[in-house]
N, C-alpha and C positions, 0 to 999 in steps of 0.2 A: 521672437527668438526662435533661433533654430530646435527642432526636434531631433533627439535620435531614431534613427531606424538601422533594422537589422542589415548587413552589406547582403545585396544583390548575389547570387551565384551563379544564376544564368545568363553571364554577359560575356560581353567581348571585354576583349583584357590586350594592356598594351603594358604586357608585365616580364621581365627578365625570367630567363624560363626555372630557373632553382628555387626561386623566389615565389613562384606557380606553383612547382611541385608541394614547397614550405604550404605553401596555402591551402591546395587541397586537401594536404593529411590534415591539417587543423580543421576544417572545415567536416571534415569527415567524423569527428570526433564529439564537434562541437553540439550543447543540449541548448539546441536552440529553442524551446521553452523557458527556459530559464533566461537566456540574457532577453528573452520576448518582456517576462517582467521587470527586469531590470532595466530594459530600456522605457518603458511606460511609468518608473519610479522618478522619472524625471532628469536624470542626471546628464550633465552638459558638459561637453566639450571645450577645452580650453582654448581660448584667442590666439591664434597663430602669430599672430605678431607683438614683439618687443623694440619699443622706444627704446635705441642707443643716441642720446643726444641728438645730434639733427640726422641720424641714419637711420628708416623704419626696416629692423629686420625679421622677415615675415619664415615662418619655418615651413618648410612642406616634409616633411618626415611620415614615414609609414608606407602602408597598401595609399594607392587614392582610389576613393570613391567622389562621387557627386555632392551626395549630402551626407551631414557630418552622420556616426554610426559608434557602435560598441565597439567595433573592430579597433576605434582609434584608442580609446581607453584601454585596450587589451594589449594594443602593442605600444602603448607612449606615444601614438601619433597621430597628427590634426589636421590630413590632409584630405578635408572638407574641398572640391574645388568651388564649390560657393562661398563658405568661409573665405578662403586664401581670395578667391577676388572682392568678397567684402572687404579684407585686409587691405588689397591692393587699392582700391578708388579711397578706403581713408586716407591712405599714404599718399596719393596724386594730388589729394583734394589739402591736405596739410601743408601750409606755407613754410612749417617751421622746419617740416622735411626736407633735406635738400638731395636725398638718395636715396636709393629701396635697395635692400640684399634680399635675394632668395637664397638662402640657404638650404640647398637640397643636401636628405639621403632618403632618398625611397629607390625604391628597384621598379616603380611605374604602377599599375591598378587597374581600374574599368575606363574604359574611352569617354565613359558618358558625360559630358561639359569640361573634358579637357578640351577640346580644339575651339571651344568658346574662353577657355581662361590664358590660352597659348594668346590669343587675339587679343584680350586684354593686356598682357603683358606688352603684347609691341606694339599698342598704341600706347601704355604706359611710359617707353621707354622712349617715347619723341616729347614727353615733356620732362622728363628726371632721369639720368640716370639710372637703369635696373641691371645690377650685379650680381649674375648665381654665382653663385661657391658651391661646387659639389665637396659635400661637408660628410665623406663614406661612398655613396653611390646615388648616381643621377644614370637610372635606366631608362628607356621605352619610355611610357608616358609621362613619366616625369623629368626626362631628357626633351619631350614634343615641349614644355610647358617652357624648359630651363632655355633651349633655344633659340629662343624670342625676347632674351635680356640684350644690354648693349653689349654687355661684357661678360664671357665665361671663365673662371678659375676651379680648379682644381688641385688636390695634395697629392701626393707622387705616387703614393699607393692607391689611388682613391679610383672610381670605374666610373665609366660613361658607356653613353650607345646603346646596346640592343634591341636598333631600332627596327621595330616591326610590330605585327599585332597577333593576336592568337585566340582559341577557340579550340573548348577539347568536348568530344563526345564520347558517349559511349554507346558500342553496341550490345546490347544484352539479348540480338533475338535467338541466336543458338543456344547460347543457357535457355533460355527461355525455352525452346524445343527442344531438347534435350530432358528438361525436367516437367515437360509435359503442359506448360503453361502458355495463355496464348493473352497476348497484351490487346485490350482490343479499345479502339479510342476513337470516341463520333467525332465525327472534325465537318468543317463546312469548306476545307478546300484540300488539296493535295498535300500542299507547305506547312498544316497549319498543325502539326503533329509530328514535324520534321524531328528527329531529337528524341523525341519523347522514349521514357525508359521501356525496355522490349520491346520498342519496332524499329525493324530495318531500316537503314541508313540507304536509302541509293543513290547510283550517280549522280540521279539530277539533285538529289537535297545536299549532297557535298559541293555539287558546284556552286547552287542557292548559297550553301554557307560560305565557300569563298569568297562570293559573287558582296559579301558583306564585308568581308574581314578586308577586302582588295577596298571597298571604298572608304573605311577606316584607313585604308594605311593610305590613299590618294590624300588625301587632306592634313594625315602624318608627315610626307613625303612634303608638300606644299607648303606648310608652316617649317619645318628645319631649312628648306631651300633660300626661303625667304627671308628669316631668322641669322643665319650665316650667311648670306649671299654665296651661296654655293650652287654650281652649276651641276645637272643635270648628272655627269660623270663621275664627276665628283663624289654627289649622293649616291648613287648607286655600288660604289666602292664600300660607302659605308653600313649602307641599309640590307647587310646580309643576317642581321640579329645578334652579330658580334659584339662583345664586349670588350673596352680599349680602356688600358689602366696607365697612368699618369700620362707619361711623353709620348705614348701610341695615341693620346686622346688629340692634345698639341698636333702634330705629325698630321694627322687625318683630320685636321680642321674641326672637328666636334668645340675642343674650347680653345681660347688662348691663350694661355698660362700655366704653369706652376706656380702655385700661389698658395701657402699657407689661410685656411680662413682669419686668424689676427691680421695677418698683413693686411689683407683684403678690408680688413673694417679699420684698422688702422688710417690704410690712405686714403678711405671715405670718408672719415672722420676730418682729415685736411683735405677735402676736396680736389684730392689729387687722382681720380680715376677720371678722365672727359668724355664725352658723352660722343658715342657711335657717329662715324663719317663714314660716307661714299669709300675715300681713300684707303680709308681701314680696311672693308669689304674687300675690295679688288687686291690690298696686299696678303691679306689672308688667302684670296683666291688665286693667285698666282705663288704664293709658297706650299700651296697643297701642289699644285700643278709640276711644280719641280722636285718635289719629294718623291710624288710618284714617275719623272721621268728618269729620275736616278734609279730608281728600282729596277726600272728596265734595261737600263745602261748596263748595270751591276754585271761582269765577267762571271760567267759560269765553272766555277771550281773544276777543275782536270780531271779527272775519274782516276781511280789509283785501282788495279788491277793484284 
């Protein structure tokens, strides 16, 4: 059985940015002694997923991190992505299953074995059926994961997108000179103390840190391409870290649908959602294509003097 441990805070994050800022005031706050014993009292996170008759719906709600954590009991959510892909191979491995919902709202988390549980889901989704419903908001990583279902739906007000990845530092070496302090750290290489609190950030350790964040989001970039059969122009239209709420989400290929989550489990329930084709792909990628070449058609308003 899974353990909790405390969430990570020196990582990369593939997290909607308000949803970041939300994080770090808490995180700032937080007596991480204390939930240290709380998580050593044993206490377990709940199973993401719920049997609806023959449709297994699996929840990802919350931050995600890798392995499950306090974090999830603190904010109501179980987005373990080891959990959620344990959820997942019961659900494939289940005869009596004939569908899997991911019901998303997370705003996305740490990278770390998302683009391992993105991969499961679409090989998941060449034997079953896998339907996300962004169920509030499917951001960033949890938008990489949602993806890779056959089918995306979402509620009118609800958000998708802000795909991108992210990393924040801080410089503390002029405080630190200023108040006469001098940060000093044996390291066995140049990189190996990059970050670290009161010493200098330089060029080349900001490019070092890009040089990571750029091949997190290459592998971001490759699972939504592939995910939506979306081309190359396409993505890049959407991969500015922007956020697209209901029919901008539609419009901009991210999902397909307006769709109530009832509805959504409703016509899973009668077998009435069918499982991803070729023809689908290329008609979704030819109605992004023409949405954006009306844009450009569009007559530019007259100027009124």
């Amino acid at each position: 059985m899974e353990t909790m441990q405390i969430i990570p805070i020196d990582r990369h994050w593939g997290v909607e940015s308000t949803a970041a800022e939300q994080l770090n005031r808490f995180l700032s706050e937080l007596d991480l002694g204390a939930l240290a014993l709380e998580a050593r009292a044993g206490r377990q996170p709940e199973n993401p997923m719920t049997p609806v008759e023959n449709v297994a719906v699996i929840n990802i709600r919350g931050t995600i991190t890798k392995h499950p954590s306090l974090f999830h009991s603190l904010f109501g959510g179980n987005t373990s992505t080891l959990m959620i892909g344990e959820a997942l191979r019961s659900a494939v491995a289940d005869e009596s299953t004939k569908s899997i919902m991911l019901r998303v709202d997370s705003p996305g988390g740490s990278v770390e074995g998302v683009a391992d549980l993105a991969d499961q889901v679409f090989q998941a989704r060449a034997v079953k059926p896998v339907i996300a419903q962004i169920d509030g908001i499917g951001a960033s990583a949890a938008y990489w994961i949602a993806s890779q279902a056959t089918r995306i739906f979402m509620g009118q007000t609800d958000q998708v997108g802000s795909i991108g990845v992210m990393a924040s530092f801080l410089d503390f070496s002029e405080k630190f000179a200023k108040e006469g302090v001098e940060a000093v750290t044996i390291t066995t290489g140049k990189f190996k103390d990059a970050g670290e609190e009161g010493t200098k950030i330089t060029a080349e350790q900001r490019a070092y840190f890009q040089s990571l964040a750029d091949t997190y989001f290459d592998s971001f970039a490759g699972a939504v391409k592939r995910g939506r059969t979306m081309s190359e122009a396409n993505f890049n239209r959407v991969a500015e870290g922007k956020i697209y709420i209901g029919k901008a989400g539609v419009e901009n290929g991210l999902v397909d649908a307006i769709q109530s989550t009832t509805d959504t489990l409703n016509l899973m329930l009668q077998d009435k959602i069918p499982n991803e084709t070729a023809a689908v792909g290329r008609h979704r990628e030819m109605a992004i294509q023409e949405k954006w070449a009306e844009s450009l058609t569009e007559p530019v308003p007259e100027r009124k003097d």
